[in-house]
C-alpha positions in Angstrom: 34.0 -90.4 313.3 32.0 -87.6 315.2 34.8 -87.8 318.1 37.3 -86.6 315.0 38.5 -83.1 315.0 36.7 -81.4 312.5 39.6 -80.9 310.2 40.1 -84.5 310.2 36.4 -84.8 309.6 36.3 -83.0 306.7 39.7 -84.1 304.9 38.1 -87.7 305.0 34.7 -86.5 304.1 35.8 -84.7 300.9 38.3 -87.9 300.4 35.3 -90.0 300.4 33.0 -87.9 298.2 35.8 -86.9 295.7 36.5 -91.2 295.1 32.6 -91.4 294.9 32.4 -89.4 292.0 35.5 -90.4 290.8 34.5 -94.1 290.6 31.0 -93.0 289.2 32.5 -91.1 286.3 34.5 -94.0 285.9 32.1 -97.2 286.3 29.6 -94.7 283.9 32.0 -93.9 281.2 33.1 -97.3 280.7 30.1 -99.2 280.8 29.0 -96.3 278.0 32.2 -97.7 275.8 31.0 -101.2 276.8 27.5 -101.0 275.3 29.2 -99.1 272.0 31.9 -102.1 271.5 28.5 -104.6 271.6 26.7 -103.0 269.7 29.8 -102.6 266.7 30.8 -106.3 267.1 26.5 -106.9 266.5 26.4 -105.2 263.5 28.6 -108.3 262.0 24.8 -109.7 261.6 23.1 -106.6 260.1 19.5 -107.8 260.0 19.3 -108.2 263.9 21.6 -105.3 265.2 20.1 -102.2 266.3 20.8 -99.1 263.6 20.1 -96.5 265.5 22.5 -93.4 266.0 25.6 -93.8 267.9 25.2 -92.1 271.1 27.8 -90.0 272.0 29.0 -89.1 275.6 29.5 -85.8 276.4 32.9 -84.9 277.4 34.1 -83.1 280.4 34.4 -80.1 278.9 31.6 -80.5 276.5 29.3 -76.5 277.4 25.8 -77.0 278.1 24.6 -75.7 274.6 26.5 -78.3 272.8 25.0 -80.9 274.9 21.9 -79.4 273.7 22.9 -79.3 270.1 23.9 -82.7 269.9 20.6 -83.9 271.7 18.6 -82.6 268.9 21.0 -83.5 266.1 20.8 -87.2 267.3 16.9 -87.4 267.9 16.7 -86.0 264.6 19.0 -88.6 262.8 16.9 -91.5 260.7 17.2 -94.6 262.5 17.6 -96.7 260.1 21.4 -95.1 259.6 23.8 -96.1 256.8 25.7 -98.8 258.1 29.5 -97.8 257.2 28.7 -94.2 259.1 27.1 -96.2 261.9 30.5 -98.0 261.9 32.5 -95.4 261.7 30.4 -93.2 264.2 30.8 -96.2 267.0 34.5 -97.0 266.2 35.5 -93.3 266.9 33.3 -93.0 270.0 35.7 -95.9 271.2 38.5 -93.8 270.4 40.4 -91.0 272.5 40.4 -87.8 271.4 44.0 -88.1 270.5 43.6 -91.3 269.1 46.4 -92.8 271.5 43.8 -94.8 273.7 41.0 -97.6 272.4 38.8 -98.8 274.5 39.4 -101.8 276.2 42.8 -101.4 276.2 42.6 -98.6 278.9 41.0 -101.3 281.4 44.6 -101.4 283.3 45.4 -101.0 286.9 48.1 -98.6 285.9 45.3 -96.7 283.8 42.7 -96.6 287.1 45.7 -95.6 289.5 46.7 -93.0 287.2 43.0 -91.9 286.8 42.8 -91.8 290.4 46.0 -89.3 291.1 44.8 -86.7 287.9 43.3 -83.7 288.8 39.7 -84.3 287.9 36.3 -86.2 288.1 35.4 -86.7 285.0 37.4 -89.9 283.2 38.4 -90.1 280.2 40.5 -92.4 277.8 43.3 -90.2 277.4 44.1 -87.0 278.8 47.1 -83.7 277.4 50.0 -84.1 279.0 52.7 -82.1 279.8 56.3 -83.0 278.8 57.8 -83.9 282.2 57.0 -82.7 285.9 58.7 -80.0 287.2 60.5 -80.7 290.5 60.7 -77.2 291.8 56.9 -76.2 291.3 56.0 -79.5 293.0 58.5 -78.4 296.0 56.9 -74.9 295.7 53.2 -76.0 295.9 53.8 -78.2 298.6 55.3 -76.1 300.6 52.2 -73.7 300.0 49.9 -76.2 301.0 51.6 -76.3 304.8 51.5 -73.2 304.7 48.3 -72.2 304.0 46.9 -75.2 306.4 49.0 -73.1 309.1 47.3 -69.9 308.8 44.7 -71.7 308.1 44.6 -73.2 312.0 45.9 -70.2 313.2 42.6 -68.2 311.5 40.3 -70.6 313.0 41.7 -71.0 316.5 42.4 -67.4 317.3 39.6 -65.3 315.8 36.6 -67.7 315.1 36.6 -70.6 317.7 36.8 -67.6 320.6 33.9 -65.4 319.2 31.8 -68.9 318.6 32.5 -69.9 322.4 32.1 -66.6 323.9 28.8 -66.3 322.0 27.1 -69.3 323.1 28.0 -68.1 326.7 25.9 -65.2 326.0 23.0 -66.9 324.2 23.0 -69.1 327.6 22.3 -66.5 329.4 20.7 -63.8 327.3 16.8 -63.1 328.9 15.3 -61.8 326.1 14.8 -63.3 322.0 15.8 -58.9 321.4 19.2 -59.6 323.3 19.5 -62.8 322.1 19.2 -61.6 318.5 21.9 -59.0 319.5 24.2 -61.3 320.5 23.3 -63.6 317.0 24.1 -60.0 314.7 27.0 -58.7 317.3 28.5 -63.0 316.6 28.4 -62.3 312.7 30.1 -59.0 312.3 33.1 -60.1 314.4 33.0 -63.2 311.9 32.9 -61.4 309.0 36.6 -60.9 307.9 37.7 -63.9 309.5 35.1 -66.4 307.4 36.6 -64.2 304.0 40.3 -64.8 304.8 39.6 -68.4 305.6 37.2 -69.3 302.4 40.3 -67.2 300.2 42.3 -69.6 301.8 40.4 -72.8 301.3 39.8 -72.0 297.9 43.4 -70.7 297.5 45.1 -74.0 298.8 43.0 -76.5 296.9 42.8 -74.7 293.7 45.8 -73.8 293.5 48.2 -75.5 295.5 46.8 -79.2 295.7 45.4 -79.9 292.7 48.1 -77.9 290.7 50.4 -80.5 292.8 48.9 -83.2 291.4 48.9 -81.9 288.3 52.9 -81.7 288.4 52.9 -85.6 289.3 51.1 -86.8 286.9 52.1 -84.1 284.2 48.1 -83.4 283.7 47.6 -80.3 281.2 44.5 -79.3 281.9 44.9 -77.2 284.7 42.1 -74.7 284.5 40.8 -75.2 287.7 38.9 -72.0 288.1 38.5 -68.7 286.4 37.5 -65.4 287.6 34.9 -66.1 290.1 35.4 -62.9 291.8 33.6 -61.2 288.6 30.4 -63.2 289.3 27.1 -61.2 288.5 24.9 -63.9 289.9 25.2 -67.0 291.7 24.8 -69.5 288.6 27.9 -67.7 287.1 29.6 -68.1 290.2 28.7 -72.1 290.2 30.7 -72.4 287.2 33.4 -70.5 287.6 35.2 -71.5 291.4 35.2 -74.9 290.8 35.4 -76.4 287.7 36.0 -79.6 288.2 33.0 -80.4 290.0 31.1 -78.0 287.5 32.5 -80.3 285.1 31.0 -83.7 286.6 27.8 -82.8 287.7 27.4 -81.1 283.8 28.4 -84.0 282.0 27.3 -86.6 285.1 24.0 -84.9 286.5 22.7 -82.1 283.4 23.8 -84.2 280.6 22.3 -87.5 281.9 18.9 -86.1 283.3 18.3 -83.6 280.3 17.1 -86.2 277.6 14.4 -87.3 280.1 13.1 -83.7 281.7 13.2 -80.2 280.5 16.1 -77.4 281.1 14.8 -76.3 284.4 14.4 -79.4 285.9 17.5 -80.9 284.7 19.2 -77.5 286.6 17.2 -78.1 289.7 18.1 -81.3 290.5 22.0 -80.5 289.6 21.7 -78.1 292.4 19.7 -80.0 295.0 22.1 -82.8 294.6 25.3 -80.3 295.0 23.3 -78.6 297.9 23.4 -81.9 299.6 26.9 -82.6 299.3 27.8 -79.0 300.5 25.2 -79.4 303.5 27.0 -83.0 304.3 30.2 -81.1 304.5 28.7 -78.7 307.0 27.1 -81.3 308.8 30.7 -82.7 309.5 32.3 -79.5 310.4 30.1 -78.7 312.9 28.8 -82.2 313.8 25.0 -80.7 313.3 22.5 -81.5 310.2 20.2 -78.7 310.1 19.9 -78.0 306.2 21.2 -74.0 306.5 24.1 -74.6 304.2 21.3 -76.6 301.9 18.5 -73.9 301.9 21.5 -71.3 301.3 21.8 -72.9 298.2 18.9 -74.0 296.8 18.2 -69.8 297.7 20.6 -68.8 294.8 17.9 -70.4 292.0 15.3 -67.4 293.0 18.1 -64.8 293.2 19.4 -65.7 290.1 16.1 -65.5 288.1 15.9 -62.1 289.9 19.2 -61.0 288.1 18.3 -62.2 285.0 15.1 -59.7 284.7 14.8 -56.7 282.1 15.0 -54.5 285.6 18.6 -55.7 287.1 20.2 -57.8 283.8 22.9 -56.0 282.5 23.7 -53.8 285.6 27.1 -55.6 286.0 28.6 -53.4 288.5 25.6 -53.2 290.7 25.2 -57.6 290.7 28.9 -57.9 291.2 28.2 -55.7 294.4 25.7 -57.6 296.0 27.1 -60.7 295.0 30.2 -60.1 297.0 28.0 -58.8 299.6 26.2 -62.0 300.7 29.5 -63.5 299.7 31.0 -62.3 302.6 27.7 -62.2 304.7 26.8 -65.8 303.7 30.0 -68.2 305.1 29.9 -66.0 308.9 25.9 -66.0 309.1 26.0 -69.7 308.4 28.2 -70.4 310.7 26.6 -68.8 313.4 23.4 -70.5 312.4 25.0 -74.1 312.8 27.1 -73.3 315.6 24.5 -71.2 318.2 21.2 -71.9 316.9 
């Protein structure tokens, strides 16, 4: 695989991580649903079956204080519940949203497959649906997609792939750590606009174009895929806003299964160290190095985020938006450079 050009490095890398969690949301959810179903067929002998609350699993789009909420509603439930509300409470938890779907009549192949081609990684029984697929926005966002791969190759090849090779030339033969640093600042400027255009067009052809395609083929609803990330005051904000679907699975998959065991903070932190490892694998494939940049990039936004937050910057939204998009465009061509030449 390290022989592959990096393109086809990373299209098989994200494949592989994007089944991963797929098939972890899935495995997860179901075995939840499993556990519920035993535990209503057990209370058919009432003096040996467990009474305790129903637990209920948050759902995709379930926010982080109503993960909370529910938390301390269901710690604070008697345990010895009624038994028709116990009932009730583990029949519905085996019941879509819709109530379409009962669980285990969506253990299907045609279910899984269909799972598999929907826009998202969290599963669920059922999912909105749109009336029929429209033929002409599929053509449309296919199109887009070659398209955007096109400038895409043509960004890379012409205006970043020079400056990188040129550059290392010069480190090679730079004297001095002051010229070298030159070289290393003079490599980053003349990334700069090139780094934007291509993360704009990452972002743009994934979030937009391919999963809006699949969204056409399987008539999926949901297609709130991102929202205004470009308004970002701070990099948490910014975490939740440019790609929701993974926001979604590592909130309901990550926050809401570590919270009940550690506290708020902790339950954050590791949601980000296990994102900042899948970004720095990513990295890792693109430029064939492991050197934990693109990690301690991110694990670098906790700190700057609880320097936002304080009485003395909170509230200045012009001024965070600013130098958010400042070390948004600094950030992609300095790491770069750092996995590249360094």
């Amino acid at each position: 695989m390290l022989n592959w050009t990096w393109t086809a490095q990373v299209f098989f890398t994200l494949h592989a991580i994007v089944f991963l969690m797929k098939m972890h949301s899935y495995s997860f959810y179901n075995g939840h649903l499993s556990t519920t179903q035993h535990r209503l067929s057990a209370l058919d002998h009432p003096e040996t079956a467990s009474t305790a609350a129903a637990v209920r699993y948050p759902s995709s789009t379930t926010p982080l204080s109503e993960i909370e909420k529910k938390r301390n509603e269901q710690e604070a439930k008697d345990q010895k519940e009624d038994l028709t509300q116990l009932r009730d409470d583990l029949a519905l938890e085996l019941t879509s949203p819709l109530g379409r779907v009962t669980y285990p009549e969506n253990l299907t192949l045609y279910n899984y497959a269909d799972y598999i081609l929907c826009p998202t990684l969290c599963y669920e029984l059922e999912y909105p649906r749109t009336e029929k697929t429209q033929w002409m926005e599929l053509f449309w966002k296919t199109l887009a997609v070659f398209g955007c791969i096109f400038l895409l190759t043509i960004t890379s090849e012409e205006f970043i792939v020079p400056v990188l090779r040129e550059s290392a030339i010069r480190l090679e033969g730079a004297p001095f750590m002051t010229d070298k640093g030159l070289v290393f600042a003079e490599s980053i400027s003349m990334l700069l606009f090139p780094f934007m255009v291509t993360f704009l067009l990452v972002f743009l052809v994934i979030f937009e174009y391919v999963l809006g395609a699949f969204a056409e083929i399987t008539c999926f609803a949901d297609r709130h895929f991102y929202s205004d990330w470009w308004n970002s005051c701070d990099w948490l904000e910014f975490s939740r806003e440019w790609n929701i679907p993974v926001h979604h699975f590592l909130r309901r998959h990550v926050y809401g299964a570590t919270r009940p065991h550690v506290s708020r903070n902790v339950a954050t932190l590791i949601t980000f160290v296990i994102s900042a490892f899948g970004h720095e694998l990513v990295l890792g494939c693109i430029t064939k190095k492991l050197r934990g940049y693109g990690f301690l990039a991110q694990m670098l936004q906790l700190p700057f985020v609880a320097i936002q937050r304080t009485k003395f910057v909170r509230g200045r939204t012009l001024f965070n938006n600013v130098a958010f998009w400042i070390s948004m465009i600094l950030g992609p061509a300095m790491i770069c450079a750092l996995y590249v030449l360094v």
